[in-house]
TINUDREN-336935 format. One record per residue: x, y, z of N, C-alpha, C in turn; residue in three letters. Coordinates in steps of 0.1 Angstrom, whole numbers, plus 5000, padded with zeros to 4 digits. Atoms other than C-alpha are relative to their C-alpha. Example, Ala and Ser with C-alpha at 12.3 -4.5 7.8 and 13.67 -1.06 7.14 Angstrom:
TINUDREN-336935
{n.X 5009	n.Y 4988	n.Z 5000	ca.X 5123	ca.Y 4955	ca.Z 5078	c.X 5009	c.Y 5012	c.Z 5000	code ALA}
{n.X 4991	n.Y 4989	n.Z 5000	ca.X 5137	ca.Y 4989	ca.Z 5071	c.X 4992	c.Y 5011	c.Z 5008	code SER}
This chain:
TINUDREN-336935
{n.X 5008	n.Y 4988	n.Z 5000	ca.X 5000	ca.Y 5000	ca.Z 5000	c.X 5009	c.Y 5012	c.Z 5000	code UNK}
{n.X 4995	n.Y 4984	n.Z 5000	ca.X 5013	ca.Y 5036	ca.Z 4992	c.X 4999	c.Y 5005	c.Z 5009	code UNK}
{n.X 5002	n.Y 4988	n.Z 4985	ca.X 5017	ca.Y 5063	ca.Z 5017	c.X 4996	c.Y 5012	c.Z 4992	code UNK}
{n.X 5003	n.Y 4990	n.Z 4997	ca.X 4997	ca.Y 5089	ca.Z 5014	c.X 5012	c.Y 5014	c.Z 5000	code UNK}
{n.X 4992	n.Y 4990	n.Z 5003	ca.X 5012	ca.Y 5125	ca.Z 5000	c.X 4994	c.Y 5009	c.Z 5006	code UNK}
{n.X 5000	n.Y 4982	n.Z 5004	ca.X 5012	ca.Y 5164	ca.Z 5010	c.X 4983	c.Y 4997	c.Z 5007	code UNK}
{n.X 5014	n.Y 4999	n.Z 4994	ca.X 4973	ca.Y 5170	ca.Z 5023	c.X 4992	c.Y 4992	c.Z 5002	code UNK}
{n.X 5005	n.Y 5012	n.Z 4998	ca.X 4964	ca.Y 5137	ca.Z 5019	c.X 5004	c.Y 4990	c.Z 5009	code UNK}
{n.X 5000	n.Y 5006	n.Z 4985	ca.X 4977	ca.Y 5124	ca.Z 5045	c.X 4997	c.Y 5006	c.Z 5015	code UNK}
{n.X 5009	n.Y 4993	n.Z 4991	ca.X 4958	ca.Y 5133	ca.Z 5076	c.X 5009	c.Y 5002	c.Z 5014	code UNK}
{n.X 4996	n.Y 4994	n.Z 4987	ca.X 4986	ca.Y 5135	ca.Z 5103	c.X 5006	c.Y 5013	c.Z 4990	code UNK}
{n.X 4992	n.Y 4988	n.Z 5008	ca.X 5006	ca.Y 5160	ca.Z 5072	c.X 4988	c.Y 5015	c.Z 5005	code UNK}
{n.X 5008	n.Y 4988	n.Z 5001	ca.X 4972	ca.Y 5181	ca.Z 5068	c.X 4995	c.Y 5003	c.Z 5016	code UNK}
{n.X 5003	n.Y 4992	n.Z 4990	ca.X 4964	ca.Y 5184	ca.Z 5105	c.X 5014	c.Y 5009	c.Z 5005	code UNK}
{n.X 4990	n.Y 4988	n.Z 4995	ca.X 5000	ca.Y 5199	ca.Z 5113	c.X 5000	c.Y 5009	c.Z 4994	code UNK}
{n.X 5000	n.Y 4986	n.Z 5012	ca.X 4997	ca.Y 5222	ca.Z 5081	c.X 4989	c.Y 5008	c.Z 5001	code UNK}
{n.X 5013	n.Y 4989	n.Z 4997	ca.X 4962	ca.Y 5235	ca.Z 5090	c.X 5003	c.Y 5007	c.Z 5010	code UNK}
{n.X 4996	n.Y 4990	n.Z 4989	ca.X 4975	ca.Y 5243	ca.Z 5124	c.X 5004	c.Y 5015	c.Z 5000	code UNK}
{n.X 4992	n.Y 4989	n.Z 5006	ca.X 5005	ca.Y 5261	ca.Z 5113	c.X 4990	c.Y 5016	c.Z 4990	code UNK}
{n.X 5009	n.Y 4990	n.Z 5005	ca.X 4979	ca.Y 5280	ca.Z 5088	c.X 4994	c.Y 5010	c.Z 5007	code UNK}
{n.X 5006	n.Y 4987	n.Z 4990	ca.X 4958	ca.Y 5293	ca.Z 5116	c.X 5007	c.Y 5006	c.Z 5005	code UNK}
{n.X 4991	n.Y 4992	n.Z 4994	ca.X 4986	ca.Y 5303	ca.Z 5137	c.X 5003	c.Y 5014	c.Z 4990	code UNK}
{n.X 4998	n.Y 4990	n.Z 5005	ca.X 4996	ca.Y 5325	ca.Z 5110	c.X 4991	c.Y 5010	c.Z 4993	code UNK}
{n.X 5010	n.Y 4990	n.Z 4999	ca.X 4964	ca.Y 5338	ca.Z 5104	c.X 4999	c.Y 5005	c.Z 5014	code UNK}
{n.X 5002	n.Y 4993	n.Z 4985	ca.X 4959	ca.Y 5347	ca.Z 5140	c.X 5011	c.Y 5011	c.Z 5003	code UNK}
{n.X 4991	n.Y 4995	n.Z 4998	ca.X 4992	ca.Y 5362	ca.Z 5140	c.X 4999	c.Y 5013	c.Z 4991	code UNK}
{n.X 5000	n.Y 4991	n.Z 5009	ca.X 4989	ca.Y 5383	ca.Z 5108	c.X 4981	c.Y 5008	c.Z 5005	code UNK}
{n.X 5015	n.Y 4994	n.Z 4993	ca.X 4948	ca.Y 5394	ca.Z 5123	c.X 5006	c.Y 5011	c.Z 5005	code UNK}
{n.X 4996	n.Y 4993	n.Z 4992	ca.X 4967	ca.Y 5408	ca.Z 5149	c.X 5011	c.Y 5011	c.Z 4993	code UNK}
{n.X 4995	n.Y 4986	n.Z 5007	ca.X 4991	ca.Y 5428	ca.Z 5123	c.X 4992	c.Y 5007	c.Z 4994	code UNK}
{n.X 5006	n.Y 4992	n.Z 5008	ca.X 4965	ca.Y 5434	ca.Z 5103	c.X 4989	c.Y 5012	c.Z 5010	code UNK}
{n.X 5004	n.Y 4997	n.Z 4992	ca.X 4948	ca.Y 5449	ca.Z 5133	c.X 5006	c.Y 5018	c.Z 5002	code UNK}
{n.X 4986	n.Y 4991	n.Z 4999	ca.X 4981	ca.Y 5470	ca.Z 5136	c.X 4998	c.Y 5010	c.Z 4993	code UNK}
{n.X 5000	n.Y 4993	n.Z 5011	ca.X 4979	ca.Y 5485	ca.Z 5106	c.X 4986	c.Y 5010	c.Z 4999	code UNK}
{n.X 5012	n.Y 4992	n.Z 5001	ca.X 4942	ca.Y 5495	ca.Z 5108	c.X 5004	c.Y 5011	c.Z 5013	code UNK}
{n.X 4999	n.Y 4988	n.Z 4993	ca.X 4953	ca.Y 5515	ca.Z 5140	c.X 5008	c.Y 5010	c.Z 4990	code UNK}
{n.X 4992	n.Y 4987	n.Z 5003	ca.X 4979	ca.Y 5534	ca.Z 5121	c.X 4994	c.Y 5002	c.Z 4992	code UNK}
{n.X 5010	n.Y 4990	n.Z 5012	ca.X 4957	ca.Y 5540	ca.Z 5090	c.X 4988	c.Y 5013	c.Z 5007	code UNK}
{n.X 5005	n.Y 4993	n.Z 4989	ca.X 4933	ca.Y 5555	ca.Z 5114	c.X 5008	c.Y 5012	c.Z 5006	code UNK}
{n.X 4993	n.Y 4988	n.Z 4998	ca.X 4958	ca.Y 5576	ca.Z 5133	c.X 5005	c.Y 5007	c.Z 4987	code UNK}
{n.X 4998	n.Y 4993	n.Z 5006	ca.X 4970	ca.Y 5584	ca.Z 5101	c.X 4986	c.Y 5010	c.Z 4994	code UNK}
{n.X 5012	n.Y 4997	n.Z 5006	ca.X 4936	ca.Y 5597	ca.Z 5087	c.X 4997	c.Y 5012	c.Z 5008	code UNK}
{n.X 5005	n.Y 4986	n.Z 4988	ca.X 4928	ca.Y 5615	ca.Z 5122	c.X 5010	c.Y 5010	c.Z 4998	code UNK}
{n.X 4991	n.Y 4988	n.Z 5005	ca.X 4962	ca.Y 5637	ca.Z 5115	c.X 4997	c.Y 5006	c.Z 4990	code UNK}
{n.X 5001	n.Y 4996	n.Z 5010	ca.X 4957	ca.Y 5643	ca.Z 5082	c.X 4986	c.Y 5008	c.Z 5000	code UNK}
{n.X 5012	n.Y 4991	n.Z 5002	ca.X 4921	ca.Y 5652	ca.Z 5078	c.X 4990	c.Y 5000	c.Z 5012	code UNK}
{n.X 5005	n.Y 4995	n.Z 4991	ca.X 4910	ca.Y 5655	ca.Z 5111	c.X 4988	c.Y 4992	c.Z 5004	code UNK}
{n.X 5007	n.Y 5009	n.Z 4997	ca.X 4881	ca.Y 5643	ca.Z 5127	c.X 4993	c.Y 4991	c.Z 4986	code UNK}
{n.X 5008	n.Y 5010	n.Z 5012	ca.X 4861	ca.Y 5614	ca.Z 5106	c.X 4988	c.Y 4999	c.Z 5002	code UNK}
{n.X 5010	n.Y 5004	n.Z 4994	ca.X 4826	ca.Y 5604	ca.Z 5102	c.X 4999	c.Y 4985	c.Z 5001	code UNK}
{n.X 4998	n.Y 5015	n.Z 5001	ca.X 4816	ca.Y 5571	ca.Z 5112	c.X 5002	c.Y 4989	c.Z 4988	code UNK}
{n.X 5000	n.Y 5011	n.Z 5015	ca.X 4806	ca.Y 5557	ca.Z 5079	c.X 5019	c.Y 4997	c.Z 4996	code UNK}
{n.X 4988	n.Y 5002	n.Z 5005	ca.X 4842	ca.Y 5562	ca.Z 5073	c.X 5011	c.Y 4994	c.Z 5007	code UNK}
{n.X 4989	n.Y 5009	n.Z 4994	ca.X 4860	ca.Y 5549	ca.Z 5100	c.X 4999	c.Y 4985	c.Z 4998	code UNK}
{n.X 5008	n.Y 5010	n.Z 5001	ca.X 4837	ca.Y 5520	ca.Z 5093	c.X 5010	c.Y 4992	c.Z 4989	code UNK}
{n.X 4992	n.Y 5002	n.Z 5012	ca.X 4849	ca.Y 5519	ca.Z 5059	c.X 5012	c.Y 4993	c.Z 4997	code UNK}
{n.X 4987	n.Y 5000	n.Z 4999	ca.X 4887	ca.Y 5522	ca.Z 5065	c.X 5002	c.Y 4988	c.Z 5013	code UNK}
{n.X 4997	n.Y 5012	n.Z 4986	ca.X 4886	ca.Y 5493	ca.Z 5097	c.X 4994	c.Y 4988	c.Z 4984	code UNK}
{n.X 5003	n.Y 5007	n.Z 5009	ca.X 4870	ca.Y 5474	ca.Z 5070	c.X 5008	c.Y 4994	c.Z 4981	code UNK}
{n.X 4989	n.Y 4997	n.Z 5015	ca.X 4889	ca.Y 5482	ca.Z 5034	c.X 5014	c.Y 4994	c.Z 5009	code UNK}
{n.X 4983	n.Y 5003	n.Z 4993	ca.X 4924	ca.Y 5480	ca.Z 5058	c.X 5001	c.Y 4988	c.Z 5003	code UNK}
{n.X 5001	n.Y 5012	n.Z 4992	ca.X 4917	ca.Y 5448	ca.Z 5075	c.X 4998	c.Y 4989	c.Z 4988	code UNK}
{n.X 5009	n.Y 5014	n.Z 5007	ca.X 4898	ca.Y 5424	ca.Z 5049	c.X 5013	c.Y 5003	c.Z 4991	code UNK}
{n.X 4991	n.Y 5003	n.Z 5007	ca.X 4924	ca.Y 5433	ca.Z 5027	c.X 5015	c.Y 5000	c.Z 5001	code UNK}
{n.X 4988	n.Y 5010	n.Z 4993	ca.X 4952	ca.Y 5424	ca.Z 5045	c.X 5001	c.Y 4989	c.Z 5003	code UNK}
{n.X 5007	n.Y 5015	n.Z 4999	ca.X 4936	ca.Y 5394	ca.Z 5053	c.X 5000	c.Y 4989	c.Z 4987	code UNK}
{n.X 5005	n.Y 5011	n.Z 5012	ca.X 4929	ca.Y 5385	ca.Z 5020	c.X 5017	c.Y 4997	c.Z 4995	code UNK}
{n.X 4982	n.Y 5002	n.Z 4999	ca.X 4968	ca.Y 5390	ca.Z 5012	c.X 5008	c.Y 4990	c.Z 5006	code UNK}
{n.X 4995	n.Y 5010	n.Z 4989	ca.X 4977	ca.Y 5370	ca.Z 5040	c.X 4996	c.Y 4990	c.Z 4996	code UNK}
{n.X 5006	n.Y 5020	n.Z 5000	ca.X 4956	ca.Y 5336	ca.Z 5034	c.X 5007	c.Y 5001	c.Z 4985	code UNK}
{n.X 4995	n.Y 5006	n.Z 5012	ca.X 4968	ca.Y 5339	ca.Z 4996	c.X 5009	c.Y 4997	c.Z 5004	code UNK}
{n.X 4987	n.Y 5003	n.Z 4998	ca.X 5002	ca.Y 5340	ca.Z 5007	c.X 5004	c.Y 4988	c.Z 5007	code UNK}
{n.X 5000	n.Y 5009	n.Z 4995	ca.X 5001	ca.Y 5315	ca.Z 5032	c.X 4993	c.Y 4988	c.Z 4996	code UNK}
{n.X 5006	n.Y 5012	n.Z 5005	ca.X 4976	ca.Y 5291	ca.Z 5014	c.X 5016	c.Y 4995	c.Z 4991	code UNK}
{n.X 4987	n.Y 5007	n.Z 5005	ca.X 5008	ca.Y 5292	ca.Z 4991	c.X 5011	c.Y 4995	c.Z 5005	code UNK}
{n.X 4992	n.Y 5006	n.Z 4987	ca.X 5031	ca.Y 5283	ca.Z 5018	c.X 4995	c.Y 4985	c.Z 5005	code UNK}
{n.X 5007	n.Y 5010	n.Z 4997	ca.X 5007	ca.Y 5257	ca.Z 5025	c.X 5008	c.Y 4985	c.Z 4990	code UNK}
{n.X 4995	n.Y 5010	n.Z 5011	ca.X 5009	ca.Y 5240	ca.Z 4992	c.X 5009	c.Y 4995	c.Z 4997	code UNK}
{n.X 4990	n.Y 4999	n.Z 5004	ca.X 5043	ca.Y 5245	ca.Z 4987	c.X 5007	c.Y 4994	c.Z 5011	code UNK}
{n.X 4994	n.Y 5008	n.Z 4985	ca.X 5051	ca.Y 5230	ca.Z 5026	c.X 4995	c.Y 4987	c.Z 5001	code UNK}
{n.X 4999	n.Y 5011	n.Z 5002	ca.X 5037	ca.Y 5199	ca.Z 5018	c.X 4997	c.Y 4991	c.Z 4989	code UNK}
{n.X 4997	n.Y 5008	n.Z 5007	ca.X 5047	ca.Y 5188	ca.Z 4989	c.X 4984	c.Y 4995	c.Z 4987	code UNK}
{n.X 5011	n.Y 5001	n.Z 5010	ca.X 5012	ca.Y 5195	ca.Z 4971	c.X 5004	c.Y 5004	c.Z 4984	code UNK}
{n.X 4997	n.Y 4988	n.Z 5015	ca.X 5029	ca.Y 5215	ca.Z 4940	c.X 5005	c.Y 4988	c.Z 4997	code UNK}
{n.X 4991	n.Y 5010	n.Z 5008	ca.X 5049	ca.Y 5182	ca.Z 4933	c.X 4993	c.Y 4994	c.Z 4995	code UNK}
{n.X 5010	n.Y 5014	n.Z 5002	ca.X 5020	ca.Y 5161	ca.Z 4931	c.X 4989	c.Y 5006	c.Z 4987	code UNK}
{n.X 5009	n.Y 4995	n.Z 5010	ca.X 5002	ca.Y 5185	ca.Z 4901	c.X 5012	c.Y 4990	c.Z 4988	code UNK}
{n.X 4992	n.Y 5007	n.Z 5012	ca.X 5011	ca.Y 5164	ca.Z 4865	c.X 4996	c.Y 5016	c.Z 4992	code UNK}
{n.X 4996	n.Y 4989	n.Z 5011	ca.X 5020	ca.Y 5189	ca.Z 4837	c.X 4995	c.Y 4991	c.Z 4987	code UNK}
{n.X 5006	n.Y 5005	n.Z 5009	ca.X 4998	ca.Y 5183	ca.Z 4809	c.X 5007	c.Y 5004	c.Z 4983	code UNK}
{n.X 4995	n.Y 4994	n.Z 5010	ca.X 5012	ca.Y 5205	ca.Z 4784	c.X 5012	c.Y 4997	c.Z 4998	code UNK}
{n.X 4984	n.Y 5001	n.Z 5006	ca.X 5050	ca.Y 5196	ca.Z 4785	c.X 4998	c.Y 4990	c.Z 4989	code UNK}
{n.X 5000	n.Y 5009	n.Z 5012	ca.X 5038	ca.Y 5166	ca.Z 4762	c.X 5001	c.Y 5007	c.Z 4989	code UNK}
{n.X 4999	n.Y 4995	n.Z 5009	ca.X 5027	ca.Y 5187	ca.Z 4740	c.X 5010	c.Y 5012	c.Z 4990	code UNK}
{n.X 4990	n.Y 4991	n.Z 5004	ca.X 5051	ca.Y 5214	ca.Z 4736	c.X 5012	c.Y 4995	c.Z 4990	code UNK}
{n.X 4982	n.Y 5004	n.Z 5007	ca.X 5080	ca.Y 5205	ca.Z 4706	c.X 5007	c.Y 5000	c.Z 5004	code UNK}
{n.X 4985	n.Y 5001	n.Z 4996	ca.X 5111	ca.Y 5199	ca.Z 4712	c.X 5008	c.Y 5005	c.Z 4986	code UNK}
{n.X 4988	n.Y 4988	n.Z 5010	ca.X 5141	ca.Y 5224	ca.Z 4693	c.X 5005	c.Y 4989	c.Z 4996	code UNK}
{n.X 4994	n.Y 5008	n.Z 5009	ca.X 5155	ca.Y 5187	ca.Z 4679	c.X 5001	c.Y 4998	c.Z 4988	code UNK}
């Protein structure tokens, strides 16, 4: 019987999901970071805000940090266990060869 690759094996994908959350929890907390300083920056610059807009800016700042972060680390993901190896390449057949 074969062993089990990369996400398919279930002790690989529970240490890799872990790791995943951690670094989402971790990066929450920068992205957190960041919405304070966009904020302080905003309150310097143009002074008081209305709510709709802090709303806005906690929301624009954050989710898209967020979103940044899980791509990045979903690719860390894939790429930490050995899932990118396990894609077959369809096209190299077809491509010529300069012989």
């Amino acid at each position: 019987m074969t062993r089990k690759q990369g996400l398919d094996d279930p002790q690989v994908a529970k240490v890799a999901w872990r790791r995943f959350r951690r670094i989402m929890g971790w990066m929450a907390l920068g992205g957190a970071l960041c919405v304070g300083a966009a904020l302080g920056f905003l309150r310097w610059w143009a002074g008081p805000m209305p709510i709709h807009m802090i709303i806005a800016t906690i929301l624009g700042v954050w989710l898209t940090f967020m979103l940044g972060t899980a791509l990045m680390a979903l690719t860390f993901l894939s790429s930490g266990t050995g899932h990118d190896e396990q894609v077959i390449d369809r096209i190299k057949d077809e491509v010529p060869s300069d012989d």
